[in-house]
C-alpha positions in Angstrom: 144.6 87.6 24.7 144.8 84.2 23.0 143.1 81.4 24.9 146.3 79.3 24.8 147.6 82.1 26.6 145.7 82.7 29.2 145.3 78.3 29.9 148.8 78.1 30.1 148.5 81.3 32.8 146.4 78.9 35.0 148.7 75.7 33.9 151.7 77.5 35.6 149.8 79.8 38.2 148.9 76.3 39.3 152.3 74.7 39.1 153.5 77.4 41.5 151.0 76.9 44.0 151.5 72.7 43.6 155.6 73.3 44.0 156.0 72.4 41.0 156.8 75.1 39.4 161.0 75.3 37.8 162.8 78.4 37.8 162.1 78.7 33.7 158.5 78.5 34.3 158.4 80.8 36.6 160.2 83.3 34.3 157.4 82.3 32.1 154.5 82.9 34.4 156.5 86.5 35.2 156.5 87.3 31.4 152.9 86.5 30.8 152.0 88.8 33.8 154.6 91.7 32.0 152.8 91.3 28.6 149.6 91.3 29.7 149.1 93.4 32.9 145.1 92.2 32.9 145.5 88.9 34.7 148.4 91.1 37.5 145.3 91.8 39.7 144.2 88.9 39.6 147.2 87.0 40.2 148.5 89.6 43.3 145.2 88.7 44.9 145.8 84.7 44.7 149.5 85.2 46.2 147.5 87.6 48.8 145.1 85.1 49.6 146.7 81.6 49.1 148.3 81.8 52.7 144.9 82.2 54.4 143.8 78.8 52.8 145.6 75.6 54.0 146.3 72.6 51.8 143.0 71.0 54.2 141.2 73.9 53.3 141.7 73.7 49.4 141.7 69.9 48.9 138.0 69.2 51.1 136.7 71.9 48.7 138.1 70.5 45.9 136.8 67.0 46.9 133.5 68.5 47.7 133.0 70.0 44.4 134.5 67.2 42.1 132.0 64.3 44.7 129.0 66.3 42.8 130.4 66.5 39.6 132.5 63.5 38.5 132.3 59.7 40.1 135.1 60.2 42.8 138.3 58.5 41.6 140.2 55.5 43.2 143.1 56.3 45.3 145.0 54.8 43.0 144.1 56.9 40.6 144.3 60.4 42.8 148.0 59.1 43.4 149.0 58.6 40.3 152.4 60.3 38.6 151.4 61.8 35.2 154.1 63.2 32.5 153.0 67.1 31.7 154.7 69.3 29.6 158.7 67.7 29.9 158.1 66.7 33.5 156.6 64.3 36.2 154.1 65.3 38.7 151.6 63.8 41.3 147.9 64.3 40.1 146.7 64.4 43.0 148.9 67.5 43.7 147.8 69.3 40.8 143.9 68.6 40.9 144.6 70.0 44.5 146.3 72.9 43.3 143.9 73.8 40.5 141.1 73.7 43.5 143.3 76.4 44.8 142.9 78.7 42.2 139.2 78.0 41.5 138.4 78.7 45.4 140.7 81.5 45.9 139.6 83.4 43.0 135.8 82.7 43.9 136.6 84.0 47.0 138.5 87.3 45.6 135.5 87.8 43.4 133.3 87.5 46.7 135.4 90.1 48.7 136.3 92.6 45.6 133.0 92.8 43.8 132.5 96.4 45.3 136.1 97.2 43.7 136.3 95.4 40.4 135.1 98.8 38.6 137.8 101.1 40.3 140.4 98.1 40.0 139.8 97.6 36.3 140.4 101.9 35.8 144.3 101.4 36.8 146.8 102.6 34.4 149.6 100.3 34.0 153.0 101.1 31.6 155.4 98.4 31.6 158.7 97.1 29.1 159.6 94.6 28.3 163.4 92.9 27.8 165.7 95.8 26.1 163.1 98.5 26.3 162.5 101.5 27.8 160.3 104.0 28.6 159.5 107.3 29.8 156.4 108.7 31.4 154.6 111.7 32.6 152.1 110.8 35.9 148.5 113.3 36.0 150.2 115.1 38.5 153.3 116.2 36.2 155.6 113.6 38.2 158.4 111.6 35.6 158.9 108.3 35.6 161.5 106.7 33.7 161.1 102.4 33.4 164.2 100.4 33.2 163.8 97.4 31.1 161.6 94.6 32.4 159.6 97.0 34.6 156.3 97.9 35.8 154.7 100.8 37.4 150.8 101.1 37.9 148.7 103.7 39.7 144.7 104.1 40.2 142.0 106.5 39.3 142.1 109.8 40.4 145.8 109.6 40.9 147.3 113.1 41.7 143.6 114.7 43.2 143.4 112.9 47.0 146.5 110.5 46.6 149.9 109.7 45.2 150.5 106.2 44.9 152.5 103.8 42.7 153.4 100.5 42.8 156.9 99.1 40.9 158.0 95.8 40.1 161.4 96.2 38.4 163.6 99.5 37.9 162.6 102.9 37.5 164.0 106.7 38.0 161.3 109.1 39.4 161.0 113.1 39.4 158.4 113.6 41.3 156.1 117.2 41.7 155.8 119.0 44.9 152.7 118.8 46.5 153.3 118.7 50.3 149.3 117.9 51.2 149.6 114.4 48.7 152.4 112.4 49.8 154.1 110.7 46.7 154.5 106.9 47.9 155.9 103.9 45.9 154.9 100.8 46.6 157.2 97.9 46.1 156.8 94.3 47.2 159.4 95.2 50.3 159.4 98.5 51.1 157.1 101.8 51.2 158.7 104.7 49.8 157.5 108.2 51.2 158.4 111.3 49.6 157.3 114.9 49.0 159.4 116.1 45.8 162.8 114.3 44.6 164.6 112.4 42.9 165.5 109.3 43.4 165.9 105.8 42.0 164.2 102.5 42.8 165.6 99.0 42.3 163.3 96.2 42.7 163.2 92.6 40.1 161.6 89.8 41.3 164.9 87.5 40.5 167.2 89.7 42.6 168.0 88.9 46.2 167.7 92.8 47.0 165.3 96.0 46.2 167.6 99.2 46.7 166.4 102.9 46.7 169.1 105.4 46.0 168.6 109.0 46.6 169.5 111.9 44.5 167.8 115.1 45.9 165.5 116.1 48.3 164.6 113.1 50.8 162.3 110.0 51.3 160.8 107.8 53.9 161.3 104.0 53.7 159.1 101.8 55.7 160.0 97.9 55.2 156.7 95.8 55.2 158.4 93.3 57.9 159.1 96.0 60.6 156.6 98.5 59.8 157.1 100.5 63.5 161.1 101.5 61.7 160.8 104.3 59.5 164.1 105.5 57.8 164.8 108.7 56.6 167.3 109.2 53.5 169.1 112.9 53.0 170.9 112.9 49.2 173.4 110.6 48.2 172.0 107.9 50.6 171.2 104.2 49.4 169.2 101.9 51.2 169.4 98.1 50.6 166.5 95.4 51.5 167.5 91.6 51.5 165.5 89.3 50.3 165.6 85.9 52.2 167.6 87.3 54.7 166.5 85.1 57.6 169.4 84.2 60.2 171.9 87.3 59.0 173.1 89.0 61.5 172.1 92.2 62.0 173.7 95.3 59.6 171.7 98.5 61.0 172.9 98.6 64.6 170.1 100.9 65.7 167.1 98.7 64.0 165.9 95.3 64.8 165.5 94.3 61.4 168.3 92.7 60.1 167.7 93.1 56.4 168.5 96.4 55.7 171.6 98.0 54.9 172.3 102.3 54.7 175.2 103.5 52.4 176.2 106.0 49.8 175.5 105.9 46.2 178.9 104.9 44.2 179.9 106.8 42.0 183.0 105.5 39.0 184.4 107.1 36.8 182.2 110.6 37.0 178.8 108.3 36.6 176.3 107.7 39.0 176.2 103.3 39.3 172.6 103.1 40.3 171.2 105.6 37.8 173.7 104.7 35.0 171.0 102.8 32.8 169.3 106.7 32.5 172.3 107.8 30.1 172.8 104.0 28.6 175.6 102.9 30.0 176.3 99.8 32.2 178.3 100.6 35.5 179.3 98.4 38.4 180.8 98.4 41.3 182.7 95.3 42.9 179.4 93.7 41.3 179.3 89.9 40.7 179.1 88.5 37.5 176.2 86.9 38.1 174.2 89.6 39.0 175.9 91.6 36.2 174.2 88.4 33.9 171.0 89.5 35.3 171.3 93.3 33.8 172.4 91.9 30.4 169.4 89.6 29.9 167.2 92.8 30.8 169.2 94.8 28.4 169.6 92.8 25.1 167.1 90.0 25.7 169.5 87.2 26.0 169.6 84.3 28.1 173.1 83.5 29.9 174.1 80.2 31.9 177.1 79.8 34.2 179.0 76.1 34.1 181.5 77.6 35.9 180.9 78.7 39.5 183.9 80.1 39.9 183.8 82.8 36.9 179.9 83.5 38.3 181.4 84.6 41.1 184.1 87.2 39.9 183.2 90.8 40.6 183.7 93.9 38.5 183.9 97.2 38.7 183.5 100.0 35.4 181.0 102.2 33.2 180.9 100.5 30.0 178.4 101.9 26.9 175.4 99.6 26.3 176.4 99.0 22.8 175.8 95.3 22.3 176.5 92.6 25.0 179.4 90.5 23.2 181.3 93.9 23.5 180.6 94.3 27.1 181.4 90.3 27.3 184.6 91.1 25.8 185.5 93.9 27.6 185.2 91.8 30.7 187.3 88.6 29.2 189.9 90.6 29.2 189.5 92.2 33.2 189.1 88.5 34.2 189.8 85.4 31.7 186.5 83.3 30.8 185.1 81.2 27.5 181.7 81.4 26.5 179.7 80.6 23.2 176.3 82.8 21.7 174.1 80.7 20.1 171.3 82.6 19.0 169.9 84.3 22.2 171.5 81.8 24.4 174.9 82.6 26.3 177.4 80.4 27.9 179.7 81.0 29.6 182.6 78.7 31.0 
């Protein structure tokens, strides 16, 4: 890894903690972590631990360990705005956010020393934008990534457990072996299972991780009501909001009110949620933003709204993944919309 990389890793890790952090930065920060899978550990154990520190907490150490090694600075100085790559921020708020990340990762070195071996043995596969990729686990399970994805498991995978974790999209076929459970981890939801199919939806800029169901059946347990286990027979689908707070609730017979049970769709003879397997695009009363989302996965482009109303406009068809001013075009003609491509960047009006 380049040194410039990894600085600007702890330029934006501490951006994020600060607040200070925009939505393209943080798109950044998420494709650093997708090229190079090294610094994930590291960085899952900083989001794991930052909560446990409060901003007292961070900023006495900080103050603490700067008093010993720099003359300490005038409060005018500590409160001054400074200009940092294209924006304004409060020094004081970075220095204190930088602390952050020196403290907490002293202190995950401190509690994971006994680990670090057995952590650094993971096998991680992940795409990137408009790639794929297909992939047999020690235990003969298949996992197929969808673009932008991540799947990871440990050492000895297969022998006394069968765990995964996923951060984007993927399609597993997964061995019998009713004495190892097969379990998917995702930042949501637990995902039980003893031999199926099934397919997992989870992206970090989506307001929803789904799990659709093929054959056989699985166990979901959602991390904020762990005592409500939910059991999926074929053909079910299983939706987990994101930010959900103050919805009302969807599953009458469950106190969380962030998760919503239906059938897989399917259009035109295709399966929607597992359409990506056979390269093909299908939605179903889907929003064109979200349907923006899949196209930057799928041909590495970058698409901007300046019309709310056309973000909002929902479709429903299979289209073939040939090239995304076809599907763009296809769609123009459904609903009525301008854009312009300029290079990688998409606009629509």
């Amino acid at each position: 890894m380049h040194p410039s990389v990894e600085t600007r890793f702890y330029d934006l890790l501490g951006r994020k903690l600060a607040g200070e952090c925009k939505p393209a930065e943080l798109e950044e920060l998420e494709n650093i972590l997708l090229r190079h899978p090294e610094l994930q550990l590291f960085y899952n154990q900083i989001e794991k631990h930052s909560a446990d520190l409060s901003a007292v907490d961070i900023e006495t150490a900080y103050t603490a360990h700067r008093e010993k090694m720099f003359p300490a600075p005038s409060q005018e100085e500590t409160n001054k705005v400074i200009r940092l790559s294209g924006g304004y921020f409060s020094l004081k708020r970075l220095v204190v956010a930088a602390a952050a990340i020196v403290v907490l990762g002293l202190t995950w070195l401190l509690l994971n020393k006994d680990k670090r071996v057995a952590d650094n043995k993971q096998t991680i596969v992940a795409t990137g934008r408009d790639s794929r990729s297909t992939m047999t686990l020690p235990d003969g399970s298949v996992v197929r990534l969808n673009a932008k994805s991540k799947v990871s498991y440990g050492e000895g995978f297969g022998k006394t457990t069968r765990e995964v974790f996923l951060t984007g999209e993927a399609y597993f076929e997964v061995t019998h072996n009713a004495s190892v459970p097969f379990i998917v981890h995702t930042e949501e939801a637990d995902i039980k299972v003893l031999g199926t199919q099934f397919n997992v939806r989870n992206y970090s800029n989506e307001r929803k991780m789904e799990a659709a169901l093929l054959t056989g059946s699985i166990e979901l347990t959602v991390h904020s009501d762990a005592g409500h286990k939910i059991l999926l027979k074929p053909s079910d689908k299983i939706i987990v909001k994101k930010n959900a707070a103050g919805e009302s609730a969807i599953l009458p017979d469950s106190a969380n009110k962030k998760v919503e049970l239906t059938r897989i769709k399917l259009q035109d003879s295709v399966i929607v949620e597992t359409s990506w397997l056979n390269d093909k695009m299908a939605f179903y009363d889907k929003p064109f933003s979200e349907i923006a989302l899949d196209l930057e996965r799928q041909f590495d482009v970058s698409i901007v709204f300046k019309n709310k109303e056309v973000s909002g406009y929902k479709y429903t068809g299979v289209y073939d993944e040939a090239n995304v001013e076809e599907i763009l075009k296809i769609l123009q003609m459904i609903k009525p919309f301008q854009y312009t491509l300029n290079n990688k960047q998409i606009t629509i009006y």
